[in-house]
C-alpha positions in Angstrom: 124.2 110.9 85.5 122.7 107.4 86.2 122.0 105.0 83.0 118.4 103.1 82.9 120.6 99.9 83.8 121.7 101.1 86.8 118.4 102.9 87.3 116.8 99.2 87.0 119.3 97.6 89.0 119.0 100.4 92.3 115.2 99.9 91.9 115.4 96.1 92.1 117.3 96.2 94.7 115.2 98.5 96.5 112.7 96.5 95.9 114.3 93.9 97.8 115.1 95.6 100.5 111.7 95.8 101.8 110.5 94.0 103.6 106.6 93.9 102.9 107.5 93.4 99.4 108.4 90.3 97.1 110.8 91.5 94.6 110.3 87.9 92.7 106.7 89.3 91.5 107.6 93.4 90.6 109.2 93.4 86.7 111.2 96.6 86.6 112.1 98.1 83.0 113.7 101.8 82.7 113.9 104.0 79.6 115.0 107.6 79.7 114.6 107.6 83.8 111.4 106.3 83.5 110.5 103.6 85.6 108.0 100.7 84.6 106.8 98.3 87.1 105.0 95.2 86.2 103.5 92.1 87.6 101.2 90.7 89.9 101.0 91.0 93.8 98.0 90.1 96.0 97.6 93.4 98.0 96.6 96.9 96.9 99.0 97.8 100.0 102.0 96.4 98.4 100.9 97.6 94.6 101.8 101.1 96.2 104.8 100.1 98.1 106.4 99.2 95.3 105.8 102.7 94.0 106.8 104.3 96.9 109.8 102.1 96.4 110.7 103.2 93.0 110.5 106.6 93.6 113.1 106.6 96.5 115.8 105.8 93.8 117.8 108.5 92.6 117.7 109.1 88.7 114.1 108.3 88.8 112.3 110.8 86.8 108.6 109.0 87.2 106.9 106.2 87.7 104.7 104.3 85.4 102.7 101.6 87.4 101.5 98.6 85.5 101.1 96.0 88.8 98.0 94.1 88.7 96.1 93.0 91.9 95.3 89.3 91.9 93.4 88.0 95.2 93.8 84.7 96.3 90.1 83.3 97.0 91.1 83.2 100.8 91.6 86.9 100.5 88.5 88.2 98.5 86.1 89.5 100.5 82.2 90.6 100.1 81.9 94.4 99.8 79.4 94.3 102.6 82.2 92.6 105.0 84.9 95.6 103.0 82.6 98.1 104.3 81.9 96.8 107.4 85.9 96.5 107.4 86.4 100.7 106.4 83.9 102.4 108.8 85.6 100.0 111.9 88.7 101.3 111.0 87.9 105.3 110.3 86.3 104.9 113.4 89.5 103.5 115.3 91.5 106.5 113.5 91.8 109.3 115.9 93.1 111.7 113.3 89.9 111.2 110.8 86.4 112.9 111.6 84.7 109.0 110.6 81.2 110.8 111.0 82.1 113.6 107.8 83.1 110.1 105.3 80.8 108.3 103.4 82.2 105.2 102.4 80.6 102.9 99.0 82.3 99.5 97.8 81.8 97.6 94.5 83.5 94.5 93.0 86.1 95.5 96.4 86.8 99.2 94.6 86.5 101.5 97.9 85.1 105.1 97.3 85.9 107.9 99.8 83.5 110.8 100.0 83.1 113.8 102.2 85.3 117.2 103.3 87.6 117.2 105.9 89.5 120.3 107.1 93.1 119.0 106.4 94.8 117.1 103.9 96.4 114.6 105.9 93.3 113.7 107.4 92.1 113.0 103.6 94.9 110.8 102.9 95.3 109.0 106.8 91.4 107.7 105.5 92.5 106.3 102.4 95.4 104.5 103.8 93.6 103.0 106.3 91.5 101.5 103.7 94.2 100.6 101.2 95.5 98.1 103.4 92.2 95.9 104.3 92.3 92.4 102.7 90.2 92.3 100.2 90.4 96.0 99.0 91.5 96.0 94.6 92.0 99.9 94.9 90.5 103.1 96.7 88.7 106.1 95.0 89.2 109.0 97.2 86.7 111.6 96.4 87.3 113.3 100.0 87.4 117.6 99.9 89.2 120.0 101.6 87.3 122.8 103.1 89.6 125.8 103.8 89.2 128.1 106.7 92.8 129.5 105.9 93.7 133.2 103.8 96.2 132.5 100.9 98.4 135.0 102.5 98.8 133.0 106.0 99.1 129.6 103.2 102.4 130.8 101.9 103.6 131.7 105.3 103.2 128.4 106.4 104.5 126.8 103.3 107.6 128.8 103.4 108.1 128.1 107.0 107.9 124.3 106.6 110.3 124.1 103.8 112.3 126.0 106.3 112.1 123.5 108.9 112.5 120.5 106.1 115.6 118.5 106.7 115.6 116.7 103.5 114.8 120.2 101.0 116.7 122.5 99.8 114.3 125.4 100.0 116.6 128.2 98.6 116.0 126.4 95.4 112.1 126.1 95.7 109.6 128.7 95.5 105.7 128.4 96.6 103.2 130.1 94.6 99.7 131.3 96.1 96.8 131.3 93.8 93.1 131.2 96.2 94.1 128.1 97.8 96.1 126.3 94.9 100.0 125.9 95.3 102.2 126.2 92.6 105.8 124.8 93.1 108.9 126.4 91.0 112.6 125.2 91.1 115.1 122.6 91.0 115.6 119.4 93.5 118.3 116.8 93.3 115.9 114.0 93.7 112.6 112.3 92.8 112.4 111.6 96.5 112.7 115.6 97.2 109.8 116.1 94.9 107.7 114.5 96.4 109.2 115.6 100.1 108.4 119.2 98.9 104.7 118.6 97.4 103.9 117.0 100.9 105.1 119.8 102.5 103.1 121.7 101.2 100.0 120.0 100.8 100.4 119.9 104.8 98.9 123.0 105.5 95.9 123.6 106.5 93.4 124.7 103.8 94.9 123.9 100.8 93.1 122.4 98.2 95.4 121.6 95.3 99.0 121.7 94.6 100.9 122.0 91.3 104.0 120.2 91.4 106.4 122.0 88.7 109.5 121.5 90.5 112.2 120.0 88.0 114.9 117.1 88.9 118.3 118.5 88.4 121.1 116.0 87.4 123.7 115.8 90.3 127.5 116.8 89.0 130.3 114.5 89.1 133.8 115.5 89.8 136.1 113.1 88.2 140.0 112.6 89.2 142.7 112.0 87.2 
């Protein structure tokens, strides 16, 4: 089991490591596996990178994210050039139906709104906003309209987790309630987590999922 200073140091490092990111402006302060970040960066983009960051680390058990978006005046932006900005690039994104979003900005907060058929088609929009300049944060209001029985959901869920190279799926089970998935079991990582809960929010027609699965601390064998 991983202390919060080695915790801390693995995310920092991490942090480091990539390469959109400057380390120099994330703070990073861990008490019982929970991970704080802090600071100031000057992209909504790399506010969730960091995240994204943390959470590969193993012994993280979640996030709390505290990192401020501060726009340099070369970077703001009027909402009318953000929208402007958001409907060319929905448009230019083959995967997202551009003409079923309606897209509002104020003060550079972008709002998503309108159904889509699949979830990744909901989340493709709102990263192609989150990394225009001048965007503070995205609001993403999009629904899922199913066209998919619960029975054929779980099929597919257990068939992905199947498939997954990174999950353990003997150790996860996938509940079925209308179109809402409830997730039971044990992963070894916050990484896995989050592997499993986009599996299965990938397919088609589901509308919500539950994530109960619990982290399990890895064993250590030690040697004389």
């Amino acid at each position: 089991m991983k202390s919060d200073i080695e915790i801390q140091r693995n995310v920092m490092e991490q942090l480091r490591w990539e390469p959109f990111l400057n380390a120099s402006e994330i703070g990073v302060a861990v008490k019982n596996g929970i991970v704080t970040l802090s600071g100031h960066v000057d992209s909504y983009s790399k506010k969730i990178h960091a995240e994204k960051a943390a959470k590969k680390v193993s012994g993280v058990k979640a996030i709390a994210e505290e990192i401020q978006v501060g726009l340099f005046p070369s970077f703001r932006k009027t909402d009318s050039e953000i929208a402007e900005a958001a409907i060319t690039a929905l448009k230019w994104h083959t995967m997202i139906p551009e003409d079923k979003i309606k897209i509002s900005v104020e003060n550079g907060i972008v709002t998503l709104e309108g159904e889509v058929e699949w979830e990744y088609q909901r989340t493709q929009a709102k990263m192609s906003i989150e990394n225009l300049k001048g965007v503070w944060s995205v609001t993403n209001l999009i629904t899922i309209k199913p066209k998919i029985t619960p029975g054929d959901i779980k099929v597919k869920i257990n068939s992905v987790f199947q498939r997954s190279a990174t999950l353990d799926a003997s150790k996860i089970s996938a509940e079925v309630i209308g179109n809402k998935i409830i997730l039971q079991g044990k992963v070894r990582s916050f990484a896995e987590k989050e592997d499993a809960e986009c599996a299965a929010w990938s397919a088609p027609g589901v509308t919500a999922v539950e994530n109960r699965l619990l982290i399990e601390e890895p064993e250590y064998s030690f040697e004389d």
